[in-house]
C-alpha positions as YAML, in Angstrom:
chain: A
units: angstrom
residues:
- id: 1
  name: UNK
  ca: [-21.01, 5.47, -2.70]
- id: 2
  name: UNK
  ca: [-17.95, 6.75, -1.48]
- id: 3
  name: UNK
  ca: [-18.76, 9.69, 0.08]
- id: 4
  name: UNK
  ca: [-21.26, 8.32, 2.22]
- id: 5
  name: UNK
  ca: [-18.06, 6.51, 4.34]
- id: 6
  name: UNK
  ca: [-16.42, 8.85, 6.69]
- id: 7
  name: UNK
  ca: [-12.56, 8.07, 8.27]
- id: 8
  name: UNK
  ca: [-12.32, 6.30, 11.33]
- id: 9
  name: UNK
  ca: [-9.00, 4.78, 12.43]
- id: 10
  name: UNK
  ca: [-11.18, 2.16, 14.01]
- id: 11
  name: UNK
  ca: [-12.94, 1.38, 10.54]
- id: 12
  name: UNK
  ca: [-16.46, -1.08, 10.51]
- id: 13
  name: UNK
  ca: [-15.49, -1.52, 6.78]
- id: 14
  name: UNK
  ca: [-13.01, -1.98, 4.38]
- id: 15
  name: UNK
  ca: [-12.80, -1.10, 0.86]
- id: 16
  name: UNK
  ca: [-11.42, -3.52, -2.08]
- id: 17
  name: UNK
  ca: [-10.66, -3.49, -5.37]
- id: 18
  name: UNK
  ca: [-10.37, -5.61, -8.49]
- id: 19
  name: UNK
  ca: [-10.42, -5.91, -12.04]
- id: 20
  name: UNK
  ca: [-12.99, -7.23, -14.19]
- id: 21
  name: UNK
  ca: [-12.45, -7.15, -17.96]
- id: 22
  name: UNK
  ca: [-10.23, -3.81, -18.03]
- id: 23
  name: UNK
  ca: [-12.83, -2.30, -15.42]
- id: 24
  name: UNK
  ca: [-11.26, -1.51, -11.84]
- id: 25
  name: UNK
  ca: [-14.18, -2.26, -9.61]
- id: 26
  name: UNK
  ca: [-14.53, -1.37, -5.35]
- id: 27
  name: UNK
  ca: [-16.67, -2.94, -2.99]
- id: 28
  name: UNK
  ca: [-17.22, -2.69, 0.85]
- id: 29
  name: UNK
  ca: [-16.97, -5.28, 3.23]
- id: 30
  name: UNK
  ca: [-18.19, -5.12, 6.63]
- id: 31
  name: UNK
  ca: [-15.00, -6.15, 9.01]
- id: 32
  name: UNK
  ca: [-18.10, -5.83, 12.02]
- id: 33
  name: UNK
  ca: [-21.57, -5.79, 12.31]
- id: 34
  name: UNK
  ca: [-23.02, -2.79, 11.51]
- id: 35
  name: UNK
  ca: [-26.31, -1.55, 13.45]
- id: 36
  name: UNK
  ca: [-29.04, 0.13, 11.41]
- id: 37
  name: UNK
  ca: [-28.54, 3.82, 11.66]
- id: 38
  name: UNK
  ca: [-24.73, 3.72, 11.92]
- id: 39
  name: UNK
  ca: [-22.01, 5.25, 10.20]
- id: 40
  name: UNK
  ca: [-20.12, 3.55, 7.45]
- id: 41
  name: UNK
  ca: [-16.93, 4.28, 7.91]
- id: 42
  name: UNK
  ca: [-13.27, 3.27, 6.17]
- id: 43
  name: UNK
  ca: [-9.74, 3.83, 7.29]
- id: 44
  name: UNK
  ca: [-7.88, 6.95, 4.88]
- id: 45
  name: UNK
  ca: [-4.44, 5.15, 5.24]
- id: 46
  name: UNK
  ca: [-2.03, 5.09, 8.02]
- id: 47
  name: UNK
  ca: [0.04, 8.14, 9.05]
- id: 48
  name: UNK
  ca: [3.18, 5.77, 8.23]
- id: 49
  name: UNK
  ca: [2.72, 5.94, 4.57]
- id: 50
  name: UNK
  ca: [5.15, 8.62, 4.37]
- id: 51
  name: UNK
  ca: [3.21, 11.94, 4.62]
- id: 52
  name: UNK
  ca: [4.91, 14.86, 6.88]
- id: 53
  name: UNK
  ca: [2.79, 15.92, 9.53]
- id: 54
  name: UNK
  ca: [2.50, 19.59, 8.13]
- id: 55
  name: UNK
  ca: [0.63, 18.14, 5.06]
- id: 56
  name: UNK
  ca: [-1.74, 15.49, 6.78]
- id: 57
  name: UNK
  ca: [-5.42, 16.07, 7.83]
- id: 58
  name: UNK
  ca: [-6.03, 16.24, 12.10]
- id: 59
  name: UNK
  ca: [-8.56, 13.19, 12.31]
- id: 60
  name: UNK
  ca: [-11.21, 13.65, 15.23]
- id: 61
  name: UNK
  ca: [-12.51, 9.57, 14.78]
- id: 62
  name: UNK
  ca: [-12.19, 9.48, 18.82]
- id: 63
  name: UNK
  ca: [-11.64, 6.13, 18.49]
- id: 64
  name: UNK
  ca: [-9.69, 4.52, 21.23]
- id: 65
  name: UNK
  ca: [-6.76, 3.59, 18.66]
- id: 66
  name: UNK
  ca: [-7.06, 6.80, 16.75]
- id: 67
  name: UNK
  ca: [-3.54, 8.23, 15.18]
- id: 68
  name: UNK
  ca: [-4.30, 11.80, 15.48]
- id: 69
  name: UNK
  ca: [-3.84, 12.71, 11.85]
- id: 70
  name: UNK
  ca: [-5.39, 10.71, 8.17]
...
């Protein structure tokens, strides 16, 4: 189901995860309402988690808070 949710950096879900007898399980969870016909989408990470800026992805989200790079 994963690759149906595209980056945003203004994200309409989150993803979490959990274990269930041994099993690591992930679910998405709507932080907004989401409109029939819209995107899913899910934040990457932040650009603080270390990464250089040579190795990170530009992100084109165009959302008003977006950090330039996943």
């Amino acid at each position: 189901m994963a690759r149906f949710a595209n980056h945003s950096c203004d994200p309409n879900c989150e993803v979490q995860r959990w274990e269930v007898a041994g099993e690591t399980c992930c679910a998405f969870f709507a932080l907004k309402n989401i409109t029939k016909d819209s995107e899913i989408t899910i934040s990457y990470g932040k650009i603080s988690d270390g990464n250089k800026a040579k190795d990170r992805e530009k992100c084109f989200c165009h959302a008003r808070n977006c950090q330039g790079f996943i």
